[in-house]
C-alpha positions in Angstrom: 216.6 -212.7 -77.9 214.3 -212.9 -80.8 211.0 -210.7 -80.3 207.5 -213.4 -81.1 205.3 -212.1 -83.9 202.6 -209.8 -82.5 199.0 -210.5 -83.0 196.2 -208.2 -83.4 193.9 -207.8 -80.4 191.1 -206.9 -82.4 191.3 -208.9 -85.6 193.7 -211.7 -84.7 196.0 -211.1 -87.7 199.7 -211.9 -87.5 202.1 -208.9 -87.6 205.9 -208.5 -87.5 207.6 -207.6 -83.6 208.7 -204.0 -84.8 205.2 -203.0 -86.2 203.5 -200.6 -84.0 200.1 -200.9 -85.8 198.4 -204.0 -87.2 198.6 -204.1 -91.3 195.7 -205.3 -91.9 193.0 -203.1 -89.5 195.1 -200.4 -88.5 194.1 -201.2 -84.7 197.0 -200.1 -82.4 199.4 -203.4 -81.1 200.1 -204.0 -77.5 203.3 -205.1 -77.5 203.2 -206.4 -73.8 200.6 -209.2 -74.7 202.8 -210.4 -78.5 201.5 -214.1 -77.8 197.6 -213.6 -77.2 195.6 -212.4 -79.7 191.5 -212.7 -79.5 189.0 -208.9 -78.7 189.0 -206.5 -76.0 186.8 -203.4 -75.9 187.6 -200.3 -74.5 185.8 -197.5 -74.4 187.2 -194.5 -72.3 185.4 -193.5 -68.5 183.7 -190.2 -69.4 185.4 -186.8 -69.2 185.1 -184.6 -65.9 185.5 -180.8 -67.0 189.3 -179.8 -64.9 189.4 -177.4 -62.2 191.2 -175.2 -64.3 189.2 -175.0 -67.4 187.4 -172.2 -66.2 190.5 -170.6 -65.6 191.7 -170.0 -69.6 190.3 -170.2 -72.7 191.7 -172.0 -75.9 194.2 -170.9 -76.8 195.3 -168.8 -80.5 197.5 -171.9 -81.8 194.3 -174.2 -81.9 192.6 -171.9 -83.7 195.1 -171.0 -86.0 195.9 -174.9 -86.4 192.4 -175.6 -87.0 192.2 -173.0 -89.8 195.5 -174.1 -91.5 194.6 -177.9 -91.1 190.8 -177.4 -92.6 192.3 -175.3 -95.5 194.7 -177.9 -96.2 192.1 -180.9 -96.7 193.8 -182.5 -93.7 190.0 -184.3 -92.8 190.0 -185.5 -96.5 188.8 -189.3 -96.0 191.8 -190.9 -97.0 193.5 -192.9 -94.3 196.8 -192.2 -93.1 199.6 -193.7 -90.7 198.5 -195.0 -87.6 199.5 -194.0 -84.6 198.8 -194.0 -80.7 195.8 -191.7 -79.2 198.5 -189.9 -76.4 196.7 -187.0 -76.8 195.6 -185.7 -73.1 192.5 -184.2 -72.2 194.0 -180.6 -70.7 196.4 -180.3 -73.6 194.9 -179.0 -76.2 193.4 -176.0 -73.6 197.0 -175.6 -72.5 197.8 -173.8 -76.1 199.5 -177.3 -76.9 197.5 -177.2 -80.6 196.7 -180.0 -82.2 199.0 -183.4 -82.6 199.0 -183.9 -86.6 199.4 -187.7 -85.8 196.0 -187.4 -84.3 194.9 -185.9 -87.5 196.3 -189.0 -88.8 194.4 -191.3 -86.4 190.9 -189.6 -87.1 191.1 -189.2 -90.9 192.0 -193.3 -90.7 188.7 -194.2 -88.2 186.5 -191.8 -90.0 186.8 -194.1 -93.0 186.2 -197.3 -90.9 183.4 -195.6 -89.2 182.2 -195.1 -93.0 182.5 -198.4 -94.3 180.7 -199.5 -90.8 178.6 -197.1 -89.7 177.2 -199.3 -86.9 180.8 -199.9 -85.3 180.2 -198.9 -81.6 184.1 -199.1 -80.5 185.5 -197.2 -83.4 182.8 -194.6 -83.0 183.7 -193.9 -79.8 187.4 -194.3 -80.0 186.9 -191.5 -82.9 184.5 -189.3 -80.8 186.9 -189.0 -78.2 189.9 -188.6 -80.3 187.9 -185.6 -81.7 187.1 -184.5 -78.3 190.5 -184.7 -76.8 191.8 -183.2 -79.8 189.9 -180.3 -79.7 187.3 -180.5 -82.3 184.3 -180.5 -80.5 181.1 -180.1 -82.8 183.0 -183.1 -84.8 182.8 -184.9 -81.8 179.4 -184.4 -81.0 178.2 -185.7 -84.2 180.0 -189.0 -83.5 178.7 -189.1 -80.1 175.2 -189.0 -81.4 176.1 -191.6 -84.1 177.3 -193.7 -81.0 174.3 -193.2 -78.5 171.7 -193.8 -81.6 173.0 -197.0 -81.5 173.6 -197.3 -77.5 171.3 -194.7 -75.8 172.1 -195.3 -72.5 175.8 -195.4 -72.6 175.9 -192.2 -69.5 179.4 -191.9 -69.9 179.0 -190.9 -73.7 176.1 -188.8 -73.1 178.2 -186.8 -70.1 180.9 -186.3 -72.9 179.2 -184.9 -74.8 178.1 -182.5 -72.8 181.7 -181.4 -72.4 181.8 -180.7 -76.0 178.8 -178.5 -75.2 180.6 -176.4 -72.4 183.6 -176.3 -74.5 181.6 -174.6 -76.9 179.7 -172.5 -74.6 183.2 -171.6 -72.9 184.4 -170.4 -76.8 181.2 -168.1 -77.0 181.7 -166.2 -73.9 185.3 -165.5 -74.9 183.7 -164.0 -77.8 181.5 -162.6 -76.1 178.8 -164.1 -77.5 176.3 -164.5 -74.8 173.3 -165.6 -76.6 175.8 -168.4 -77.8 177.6 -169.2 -74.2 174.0 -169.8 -72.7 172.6 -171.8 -75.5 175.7 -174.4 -75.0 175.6 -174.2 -71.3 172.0 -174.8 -71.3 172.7 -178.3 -73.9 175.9 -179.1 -71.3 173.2 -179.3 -68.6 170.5 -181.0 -70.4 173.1 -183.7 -70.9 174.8 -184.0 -67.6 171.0 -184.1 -66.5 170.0 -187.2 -68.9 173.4 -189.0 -67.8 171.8 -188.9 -64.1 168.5 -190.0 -65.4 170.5 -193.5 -67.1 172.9 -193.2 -63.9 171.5 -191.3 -61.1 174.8 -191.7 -58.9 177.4 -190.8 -61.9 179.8 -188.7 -59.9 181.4 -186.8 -63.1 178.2 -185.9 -64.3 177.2 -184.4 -60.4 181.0 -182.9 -60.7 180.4 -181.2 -64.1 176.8 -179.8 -63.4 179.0 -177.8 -60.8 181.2 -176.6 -63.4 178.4 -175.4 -65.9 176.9 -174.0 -62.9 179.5 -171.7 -61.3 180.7 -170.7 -65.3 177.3 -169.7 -65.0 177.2 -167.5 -62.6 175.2 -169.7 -60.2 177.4 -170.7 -57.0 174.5 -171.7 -54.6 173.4 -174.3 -57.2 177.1 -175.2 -57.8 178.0 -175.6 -54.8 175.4 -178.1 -53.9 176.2 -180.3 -56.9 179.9 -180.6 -55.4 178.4 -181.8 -52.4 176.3 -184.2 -54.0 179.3 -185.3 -56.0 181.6 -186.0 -52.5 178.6 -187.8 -50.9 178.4 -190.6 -53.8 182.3 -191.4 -52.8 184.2 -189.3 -51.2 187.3 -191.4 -52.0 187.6 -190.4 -55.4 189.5 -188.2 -57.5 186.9 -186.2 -58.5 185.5 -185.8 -54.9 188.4 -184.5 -54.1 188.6 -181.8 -56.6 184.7 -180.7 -55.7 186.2 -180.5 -51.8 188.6 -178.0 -53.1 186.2 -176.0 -55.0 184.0 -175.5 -52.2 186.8 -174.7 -50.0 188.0 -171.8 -53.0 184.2 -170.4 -52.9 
């Protein structure tokens, strides 16, 4: 059966049935929807820090991937092949490295981003393919470019504040505790604004746990878990905060 053309969700141009990315934006195609064209946005639910990543720290192929891709020029501007974000969040703290086709991805948004510099959903699509990818004070630059043009946006602002612990978590392996506390101390400040824009944003309650207990305070964590199972204990991430307090 012939395949219809495919048109771009985000700029409405026409593209052939076996293109994967749209040739004139670069915007990923959804196949499923080939007849509709027209503008969706999506911007990703903000991050909840695993129960596990206090559990290992990143691990040597990321760093050593990081080193060999910077070296290389791999964040030169120039855009490259598109291809689909599939990068999950736990990944990349697995020891999975990084996905070069992600490289791929970011080097191609940073130059939309710099050509429109006021672009809310590329910004974001490129903070968190930063994020999830493992580069973290990147990230947080494009999160800031996002929220000085969206300010209260509490799922941005609680995502970055994983980049934060992220970092922090780095220090103490290092041993750097001067470091660790500094971005433990900007985790919080940010899970704490989120709750000021958002005052029952359950992944921001959950996380404030998390900084918490990495912290060495379990009284205080503890009581954000609660906190987080009382807003809906239904949820995913209520359930994950039941099983912490059962662990401690």
């Amino acid at each position: 059966m012939k395949q219809n053309n495919i048109y771009c969700s985000k700029c409405g141009a026409e593209n052939k049935p076996t293109d994967n990315f749209c040739s004139k934006c670069g915007t990923t195609l959804n196949k499923s929807q080939s007849s509709q064209s027209g503008s969706q946005t999506i911007i990703s639910p903000s991050k909840k820090l695993p129960i596990t990543t206090i559990l290992y720290s990143a691990g040597a192929l990321f760093v050593i991937g990081f080193i060999v891709l910077y070296s290389a020029g791999i964040f030169d501007s120039t855009p490259a092949t598109v291809v689909n974000n599939t990068q999950n969040f736990d990944d990349v703290h697995k020891g999975m490295g990084v996905d070069l086709k992600s490289i791929e991805r970011i080097n191609l948004l940073e130059g939309i981003v710099k050509n429109n510099p006021t672009d809310k959903n590329t910004i974001a699509e490129l903070a968190h393919l930063l994020n999830d990818s493992g580069f973290k004070e990147k990230a947080i630059e494009k999160y800031k470019q996002y929220l000085a043009l969206d300010p209260k946006n509490a799922d941005m602002v609680v995502d970055m504040g994983v980049c934060y612990f992220e970092l922090g978590r780095d220090a103490e392996t290092a041993k750097n505790m001067e470091e660790t506390k500094k971005y433990y101390d900007l985790a919080i400040g940010n899970f704490m604004d989120a709750l000021k824009i958002t005052p029952k944003h359950q992944i921001a309650h959950y996380n404030l746990g998390i900084v918490k207990m990495s912290s060495g305070k379990f009284d205080e964590a503890k009581e954000w878990w609660k906190k987080t199972i009382e807003i809906n204990p239904n949820a995913e991430v209520a359930k994950n905060a039941k099983e912490l307090l059962e662990s401690h």
